[in-house]
N, C-alpha and C positions, 0 to 999 in steps of 0.2 A: 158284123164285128170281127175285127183282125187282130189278132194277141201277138205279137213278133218275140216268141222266148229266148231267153237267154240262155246261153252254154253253161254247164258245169266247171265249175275252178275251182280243182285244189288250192288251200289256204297258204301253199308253200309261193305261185305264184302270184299272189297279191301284188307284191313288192317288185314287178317287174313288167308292167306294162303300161308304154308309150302311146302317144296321142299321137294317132293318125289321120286325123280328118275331122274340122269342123263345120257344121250341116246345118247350116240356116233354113227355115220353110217358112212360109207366109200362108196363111187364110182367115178366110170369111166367111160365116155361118150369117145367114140371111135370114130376120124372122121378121112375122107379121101375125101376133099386132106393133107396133113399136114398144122400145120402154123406155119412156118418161122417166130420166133419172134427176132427181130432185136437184144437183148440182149444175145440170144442161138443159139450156134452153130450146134446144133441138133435140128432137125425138131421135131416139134411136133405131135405125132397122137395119143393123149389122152388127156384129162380135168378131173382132179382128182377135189374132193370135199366133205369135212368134214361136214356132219349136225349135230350137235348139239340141242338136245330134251329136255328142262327142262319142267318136269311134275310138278304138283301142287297138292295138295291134294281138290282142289275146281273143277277138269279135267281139270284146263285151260293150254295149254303147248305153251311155248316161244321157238323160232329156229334162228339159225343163223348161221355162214357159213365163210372161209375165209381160215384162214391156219388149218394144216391136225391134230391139236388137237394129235401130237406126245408126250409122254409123258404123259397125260394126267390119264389112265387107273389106277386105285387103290386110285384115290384120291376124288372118289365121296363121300364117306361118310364125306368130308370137308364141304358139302353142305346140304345133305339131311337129312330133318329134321328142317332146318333153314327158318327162315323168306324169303321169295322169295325176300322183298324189301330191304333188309338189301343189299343195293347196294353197299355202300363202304366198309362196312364187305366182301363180296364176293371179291370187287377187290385185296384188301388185301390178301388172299390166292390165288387170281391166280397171284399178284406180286411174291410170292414167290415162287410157282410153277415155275412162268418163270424164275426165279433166278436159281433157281434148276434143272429143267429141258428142255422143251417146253416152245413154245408160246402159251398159249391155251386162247387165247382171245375173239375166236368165241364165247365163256364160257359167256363173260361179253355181247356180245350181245345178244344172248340170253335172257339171266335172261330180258335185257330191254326191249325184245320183249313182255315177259311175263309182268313184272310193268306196260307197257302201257296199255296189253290188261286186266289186273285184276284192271287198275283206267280207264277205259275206253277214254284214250286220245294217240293219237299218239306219237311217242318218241320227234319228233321236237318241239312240245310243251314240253315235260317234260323236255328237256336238255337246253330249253331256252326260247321258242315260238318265235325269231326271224320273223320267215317266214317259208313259204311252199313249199320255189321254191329258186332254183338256178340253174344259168344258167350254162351249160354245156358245155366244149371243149371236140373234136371227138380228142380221143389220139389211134394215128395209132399206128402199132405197127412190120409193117413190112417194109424193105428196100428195097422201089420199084424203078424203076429206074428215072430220071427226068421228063418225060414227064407223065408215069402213074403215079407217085405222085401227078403232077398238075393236073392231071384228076383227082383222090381222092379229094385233095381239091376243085375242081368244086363239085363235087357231096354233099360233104359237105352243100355247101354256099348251094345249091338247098332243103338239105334236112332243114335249116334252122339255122344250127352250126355259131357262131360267131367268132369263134375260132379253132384251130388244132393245133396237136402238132405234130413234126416230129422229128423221130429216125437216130441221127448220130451212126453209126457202120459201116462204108465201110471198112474201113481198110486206107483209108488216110481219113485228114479229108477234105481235097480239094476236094473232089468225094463227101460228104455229103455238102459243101456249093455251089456245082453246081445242086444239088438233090434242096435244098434252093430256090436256085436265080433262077430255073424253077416254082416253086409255086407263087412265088413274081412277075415275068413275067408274069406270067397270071392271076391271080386275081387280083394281086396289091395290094391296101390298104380295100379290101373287106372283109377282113378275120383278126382277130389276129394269129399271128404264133407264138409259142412255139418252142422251141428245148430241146430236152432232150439228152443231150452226154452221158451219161450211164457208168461215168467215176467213179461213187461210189462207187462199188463194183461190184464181179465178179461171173461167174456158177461156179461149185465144183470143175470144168476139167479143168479150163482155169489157164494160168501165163503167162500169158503176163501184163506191167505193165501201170496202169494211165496212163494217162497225167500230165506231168510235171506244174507249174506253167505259165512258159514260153511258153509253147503250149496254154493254155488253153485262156493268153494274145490275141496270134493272133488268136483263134478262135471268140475270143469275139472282135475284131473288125471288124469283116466278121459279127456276128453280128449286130452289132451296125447298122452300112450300108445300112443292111437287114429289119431296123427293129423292131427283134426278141422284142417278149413282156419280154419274161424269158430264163435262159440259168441255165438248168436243171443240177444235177450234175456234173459240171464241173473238180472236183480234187475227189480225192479220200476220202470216210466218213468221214476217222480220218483228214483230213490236215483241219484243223478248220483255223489255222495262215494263209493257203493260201487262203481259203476260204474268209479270212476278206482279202487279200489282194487283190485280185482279184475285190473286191465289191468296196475298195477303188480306181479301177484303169477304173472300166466299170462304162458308165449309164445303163446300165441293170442290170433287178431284175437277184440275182442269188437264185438260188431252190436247196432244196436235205434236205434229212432226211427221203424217204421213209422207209429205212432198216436199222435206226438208233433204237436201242431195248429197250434203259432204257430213264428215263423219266429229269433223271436227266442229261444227255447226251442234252436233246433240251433245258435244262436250260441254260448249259451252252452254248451251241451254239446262244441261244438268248444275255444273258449277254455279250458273246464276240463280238459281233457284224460281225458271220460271214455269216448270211442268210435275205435274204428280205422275201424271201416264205419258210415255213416251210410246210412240206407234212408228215408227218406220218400216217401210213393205221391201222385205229382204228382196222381192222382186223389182224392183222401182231403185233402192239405193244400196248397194253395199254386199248384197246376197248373204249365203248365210256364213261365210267368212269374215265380210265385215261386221254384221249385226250383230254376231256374238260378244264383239268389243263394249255394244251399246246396252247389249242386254247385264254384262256385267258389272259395268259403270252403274248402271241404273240401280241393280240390285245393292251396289256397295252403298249408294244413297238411299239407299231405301224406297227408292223410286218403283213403279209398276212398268213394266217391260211389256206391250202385247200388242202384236202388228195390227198395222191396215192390211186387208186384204183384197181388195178391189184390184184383180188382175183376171184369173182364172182360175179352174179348178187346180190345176197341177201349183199352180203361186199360194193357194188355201191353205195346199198339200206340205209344200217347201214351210210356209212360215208356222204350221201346225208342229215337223218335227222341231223347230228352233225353240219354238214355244214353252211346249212338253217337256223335250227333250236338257232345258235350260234352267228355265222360269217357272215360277211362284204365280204365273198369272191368274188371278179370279176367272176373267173370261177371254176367248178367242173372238174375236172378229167370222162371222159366217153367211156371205151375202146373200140372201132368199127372202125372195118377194115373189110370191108367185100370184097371179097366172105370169106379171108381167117381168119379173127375173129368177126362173127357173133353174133346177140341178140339169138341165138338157141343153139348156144355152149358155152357164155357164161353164159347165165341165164337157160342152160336145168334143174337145180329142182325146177325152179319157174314154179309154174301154169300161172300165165302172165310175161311176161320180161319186165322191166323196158324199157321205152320210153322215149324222150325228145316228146316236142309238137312243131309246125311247127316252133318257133321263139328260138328251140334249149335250151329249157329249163326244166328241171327235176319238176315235178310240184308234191309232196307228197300229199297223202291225206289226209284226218280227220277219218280215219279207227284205231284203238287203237292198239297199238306198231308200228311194223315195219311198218304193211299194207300189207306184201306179205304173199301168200299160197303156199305151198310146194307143187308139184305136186307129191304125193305118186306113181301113176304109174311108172312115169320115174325113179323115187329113186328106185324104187323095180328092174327093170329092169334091172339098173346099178350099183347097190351093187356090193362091192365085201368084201370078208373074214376080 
């Protein structure tokens, strides 16, 4: 393990240091056994991950991590050179970059990794100071069968999670509300249960289509029944109209927006009243410059604010301060399924992996930006071209 420390700075130079260089790195962590993620139909036996290096003319360098910074290449000089803090200046060219190109958002955490570490405060203070802690649900991610599910969730409760979320993908959905009602059989009301149907959108290969509205009706009374705290993209991104209808016909919260790209898209999703839980992955859309517009939209509507975090650990990390540091949220998003999606393959370029603490809660430090170390070994390792 490789810690690369940061310099000392006085607080008088905060307010005077330039972007000199932006650091794209590419790799690959190769495991075996594969992991069967309940959304792909193809096994997984790789973990791809984008780092992101903004250098400073003071040494001090900001990192951050999420999606693969595609598109990104020829437009550093949009940055370099500029004030590191000019934080909505920066967002603003990677708005249009995404318009034009990529998602290159890991861009915008970055830079906050750096702001916090050249004003010496962690990002959850700077995007709000909220709090230092939010508590976390264990979001499985594979379709295991009813009984091993309910063992997952035991293990869960034991490791101190309050919450879980569980992936409908069988292929009927009657086989995922008997996967359901074995978690419920055995823990009973010890646990909050989640459901995510994964009816948002689709992998590159697949056509097969949503769920109808009418399906999505009597899925959400098997909920109900059940329980379930939320009923995770239930129609498809764009059906906003079912979306509100659906919310008008269930007492359950309904969820979706992880893969939803522009900002003005969760506007109107909030005005139209078709979401209780809004999720956007400040890694994936907007970073945490744009998100915070959506989290406080959300809040003025009374709406629940709490990202997806399907990226990596450093993406956990980012949308953890936003969270905290913001939002009222009941729970955080926390991907672990282990054996077959571990704290080792999903945080392998953190020097330490992101933990809950025994009462199943994300607790941030007081460490300036993000708080995490890039383990340089492992990154060296697992470059590739």
């Amino acid at each position: 393990m490789s810690i690369v420390p940061e310099p000392f700075l006085p607080p008088a130079h905060a307010l005077k240091a330039n972007i000199t260089g932006v650091e794209i790195t590419r790799h690959r962590l190769h495991f075996d056994p594969p992991f069967h993620a309940s959304w792909d139909t193809k096994p997984r036996t790789f973990w791809d991950a984008a780092i992101v290096a903004v250098h400073s003319d003071l040494g001090v360098t900001g990192y951050g991590s999420g999606d693969m910074m595609l598109g990104f290449e020829g437009h550093e000089a949009l940055f370099v050179g500029e004030d590191a803090l000019k934080l909505e200046r920066h967002w603003r060219i990677l708005n249009n970059i995404s318009f034009h190109g990529g998602r290159c958002w890991p861009l915008d955490l970055a830079l906050w990794d750096l702001a916090g570490k050249l004003m010496g405060q962690p990002c959850w203070k700077l995007i709000g100071g909220l709090s230092d802690r939010v508590r976390a649900y264990a979001s499985s991610g594979t379709l295991r069968g009813p009984d091993a599910l309910a063992d997952a969730a035991e293990r869960y409760l034991v490791e101190g999670f309050a919450a879980m979320k569980i992936r409908f993908h069988r292929g009927d959905w009657r086989a995922d509300i008997r996967a359901l009602e074995a978690v419920r059989k055995r823990v009973g009301d010890r646990i909050e249960l989640m459901v995510d149907c994964n009816q948002g959108w689709r992998m590159s290969w697949d056509a097969y289509p949503p769920w109808s509205l009418k399906e999505a009706v009597r899925v959400a009374r098997e909920l109900e029944r059940l329980g379930v705290y939320w009923m995770e993209e239930p129609l498809h991104r764009g059906d906003r109209d079912g979306m509100r209808a659906l919310r008008g016909m269930t007492d359950l919260r309904i969820a979706g927006g992880e893969m939803t790209r522009e900002l003005y898209e969760f506007r109107d999703l909030i005005a139209g009243g078709s979401l209780d839980v809004l999720q956007p992955d400040a890694a994936l859309v907007g970073g945490l410059t744009g998100l915070r517009r959506v989290a406080l939209m959300a809040q003025e509507h009374n709406l629940v604010f709490t990202p997806h975090t399907w990226t990596n650990g450093m993406g956990v990390v980012a949308n953890a301060h936003l969270t905290a540091g913001l939002c009222d949220a009941p729970f955080l998003e926390f991907p672990y399924d282990p054996p077959e999606w571990s704290l080792d393959r999903r945080d392998y370029m953190m020097a330490e992996p992101l933990k809950v603490d025994s009462s199943g809660t994300i607790i941030l430090s007081d460490r300036p930006g993000m708080g995490y170390e890039i383990d340089s070994n492992a990154l060296a390792k697992t470059r590739v071209p």
